[in-house]
N, C-alpha and C positions, 0 to 999 in steps of 0.2 A: 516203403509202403506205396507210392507214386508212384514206384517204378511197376509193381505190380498190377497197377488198374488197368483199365481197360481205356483205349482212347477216347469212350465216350462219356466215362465215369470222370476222366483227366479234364475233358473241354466242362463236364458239369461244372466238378470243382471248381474251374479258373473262372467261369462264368457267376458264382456264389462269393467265391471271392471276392472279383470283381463289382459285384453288387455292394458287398458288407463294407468294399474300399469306396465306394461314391456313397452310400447311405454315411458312413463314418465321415467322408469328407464335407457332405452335407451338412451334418450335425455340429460338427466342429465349425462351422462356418457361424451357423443360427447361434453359435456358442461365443465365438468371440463377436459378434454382430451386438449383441446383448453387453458383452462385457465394455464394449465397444461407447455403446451408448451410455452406460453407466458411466465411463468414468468423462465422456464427456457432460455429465451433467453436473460430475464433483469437478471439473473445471471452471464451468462457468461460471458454480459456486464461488468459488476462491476467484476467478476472476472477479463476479458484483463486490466480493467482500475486499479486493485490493481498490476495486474504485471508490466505495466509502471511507478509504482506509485514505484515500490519496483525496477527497473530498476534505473529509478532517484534517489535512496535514495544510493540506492549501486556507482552511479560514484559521489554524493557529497560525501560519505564515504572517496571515493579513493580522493579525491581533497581535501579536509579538509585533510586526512593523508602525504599526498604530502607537503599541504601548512604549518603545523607541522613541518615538516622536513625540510622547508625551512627556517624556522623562526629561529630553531634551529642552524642552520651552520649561521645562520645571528648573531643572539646572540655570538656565540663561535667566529667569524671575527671580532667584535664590540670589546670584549672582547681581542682579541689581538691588535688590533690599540690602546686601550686605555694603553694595555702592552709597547707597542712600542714607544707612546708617552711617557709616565714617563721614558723611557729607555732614551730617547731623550734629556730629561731635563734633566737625571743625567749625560747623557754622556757630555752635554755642558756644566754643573757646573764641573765634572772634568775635565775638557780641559779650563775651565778658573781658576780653582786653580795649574794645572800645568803648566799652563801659567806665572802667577804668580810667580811660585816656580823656572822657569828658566832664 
């Protein structure tokens, strides 16, 4: 059918084409520009929500490392009451053998 037209009818055509191919390239542009910005804005989403995410992760950090530390001096106070008690028993068994003795 192209081969049939006319050379002015052929230059119309390529020049209609031509147009529908920059209007389309346009569009398509204004089209990923848009999708474009969309999903930079579910980024930044997910970005804010990993920095609240890594926010919380850093104050369990510090409270685990606090409650560590607490459990520790708990253990070493444990540790001495159970010192103090055998100190206890032996100090009564010597104060009942020097009882005894006098």
């Amino acid at each position: 059918m192209i081969a049939v037209m006319e050379k002015s009818d052929k230059q119309e055509l390529l020049e209609a084409i031509g147009i529908m191919g920059q209007t389309i390239h346009i569009e398509m542009n204004q089209k990923f520009g848009v999708l474009i910005e969309y999903m930079d804005d579910k980024f930044a989403l997910i970005a804010e929500r990993f920095d609240g995410i890594d926010f919380r992760l850093d104050r369990l950090e510090n409270t685990v490392a606090i409650h560590t530390e607490m459990i520790g001096r708990l253990v070493m106070d444990i540790e001495i009451l159970r010192d103090d008690k055998a100190d206890k028993k032996d100090l009564l068994a010597l104060e009942g053998r020097v009882e005894r003795l006098e």
